[in-house]
DRENDO-1510 file (C-alpha; in Angstrom, 1 decimal, always signed):
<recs>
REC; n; res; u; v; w
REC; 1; UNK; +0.4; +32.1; +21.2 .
REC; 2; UNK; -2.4; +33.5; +23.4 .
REC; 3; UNK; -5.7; +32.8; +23.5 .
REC; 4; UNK; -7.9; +34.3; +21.0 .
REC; 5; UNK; -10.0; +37.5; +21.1 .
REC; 6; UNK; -13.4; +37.6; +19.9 .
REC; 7; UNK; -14.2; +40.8; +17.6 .
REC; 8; UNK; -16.6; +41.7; +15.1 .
REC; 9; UNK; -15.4; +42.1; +11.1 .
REC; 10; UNK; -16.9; +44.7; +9.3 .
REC; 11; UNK; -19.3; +41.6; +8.0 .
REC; 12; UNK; -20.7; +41.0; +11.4 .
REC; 13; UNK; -18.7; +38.2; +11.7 .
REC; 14; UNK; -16.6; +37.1; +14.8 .
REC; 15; UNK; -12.9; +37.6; +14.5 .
REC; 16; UNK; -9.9; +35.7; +16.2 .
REC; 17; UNK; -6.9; +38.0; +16.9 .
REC; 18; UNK; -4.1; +36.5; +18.7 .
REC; 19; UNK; -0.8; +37.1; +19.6 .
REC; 20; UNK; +2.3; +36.0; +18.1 .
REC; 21; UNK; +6.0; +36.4; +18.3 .
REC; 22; UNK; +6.6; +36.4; +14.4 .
REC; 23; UNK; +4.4; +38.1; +12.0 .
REC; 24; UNK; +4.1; +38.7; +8.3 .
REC; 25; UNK; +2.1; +41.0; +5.9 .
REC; 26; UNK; +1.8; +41.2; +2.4 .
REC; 27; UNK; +2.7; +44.9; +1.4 .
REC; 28; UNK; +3.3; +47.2; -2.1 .
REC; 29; UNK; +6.2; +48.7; -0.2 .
REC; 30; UNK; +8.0; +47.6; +2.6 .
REC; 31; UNK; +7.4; +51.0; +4.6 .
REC; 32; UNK; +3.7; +51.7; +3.9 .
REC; 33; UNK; +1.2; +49.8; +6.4 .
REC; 34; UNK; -2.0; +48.8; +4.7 .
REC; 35; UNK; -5.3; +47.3; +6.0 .
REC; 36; UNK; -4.5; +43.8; +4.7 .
REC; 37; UNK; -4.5; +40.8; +7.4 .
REC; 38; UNK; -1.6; +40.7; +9.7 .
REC; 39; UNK; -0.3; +36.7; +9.3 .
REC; 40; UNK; +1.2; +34.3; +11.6 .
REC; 41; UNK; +4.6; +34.0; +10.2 .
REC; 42; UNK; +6.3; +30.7; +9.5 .
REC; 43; UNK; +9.3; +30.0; +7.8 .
REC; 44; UNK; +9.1; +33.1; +5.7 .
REC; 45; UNK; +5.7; +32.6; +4.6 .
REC; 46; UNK; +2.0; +32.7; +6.4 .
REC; 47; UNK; +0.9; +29.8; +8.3 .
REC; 48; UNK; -2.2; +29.7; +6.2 .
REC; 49; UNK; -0.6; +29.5; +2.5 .
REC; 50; UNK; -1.6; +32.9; +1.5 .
REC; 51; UNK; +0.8; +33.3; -1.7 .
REC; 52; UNK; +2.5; +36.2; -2.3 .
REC; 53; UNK; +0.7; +38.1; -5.7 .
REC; 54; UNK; +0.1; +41.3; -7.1 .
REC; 55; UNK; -2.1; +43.4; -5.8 .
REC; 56; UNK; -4.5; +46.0; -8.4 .
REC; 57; UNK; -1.3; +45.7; -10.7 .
REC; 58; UNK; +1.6; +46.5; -7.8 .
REC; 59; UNK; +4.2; +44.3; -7.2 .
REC; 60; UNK; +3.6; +43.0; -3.5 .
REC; 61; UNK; +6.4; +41.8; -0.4 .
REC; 62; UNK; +6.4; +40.1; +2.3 .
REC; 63; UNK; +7.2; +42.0; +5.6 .
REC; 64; UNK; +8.1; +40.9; +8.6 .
REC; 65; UNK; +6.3; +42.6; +11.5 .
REC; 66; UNK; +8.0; +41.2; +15.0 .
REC; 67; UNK; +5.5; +40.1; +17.2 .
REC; 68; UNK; +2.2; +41.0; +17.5 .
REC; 69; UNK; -1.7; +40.8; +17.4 .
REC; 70; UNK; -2.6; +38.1; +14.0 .
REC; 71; UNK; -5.3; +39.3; +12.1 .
REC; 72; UNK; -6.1; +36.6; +9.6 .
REC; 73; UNK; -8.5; +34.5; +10.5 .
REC; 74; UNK; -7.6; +31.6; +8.5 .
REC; 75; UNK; -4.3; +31.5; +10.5 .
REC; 76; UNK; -6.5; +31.6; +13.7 .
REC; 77; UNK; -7.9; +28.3; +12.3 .
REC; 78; UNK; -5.1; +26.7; +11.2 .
REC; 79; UNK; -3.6; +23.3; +12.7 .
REC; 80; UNK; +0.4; +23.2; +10.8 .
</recs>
C-alpha cells in the first residue's frame, strides 16, 4: 500500500485513493465496469465489510480486479 492521494468527490469532499495489489468490485456482470468504488480486497471480500447485494433489482458479483488504485474511502480508513 502507498500513500494516499488527496482528491475531490463529486460532494466536495476529499478522497483517499491508494494503491493496492488485490482489488475487488461489486459488479452486475463480471465484464461490464461500472462507477461503483474499487475495494481493497481481502480474503475474497472488501476490507471494509461492504456485503455483496443486489443492486436496482440485478443480481450483483464480486470481481477481482489485480492491483490497482482503491476507491473506497471507507477502506482508506480502515485498521483490519
Amino acid at each position: 500500500m502507498t500513500t494516499a492521494t488527496p482528491l475531490q468527490s463529486r460532494r466536495g469532499h476529499r478522497l483517499r485513493i491508494y494503491d493496492a495489489d488485490a482489488r475487488i468490485q461489486l459488479r452486475n456482470d463480471t465484464l461490464t465496469h461500472n462507477a461503483l468504488a474499487v475495494h481493497e480486497e481481502r480474503g475474497g471480500v472488501p476490507l471494509c465489510g461492504m456485503t455483496n447485494r443486489d443492486w436496482d433489482g440485478k443480481k450483483m458479483y464480486y470481481v477481482e480486479l489485480g492491483p490497482g488504485p482503491v476507491t473506497c474511502a471507507s477502506c482508506a480508513r480502515s485498521t483490519k
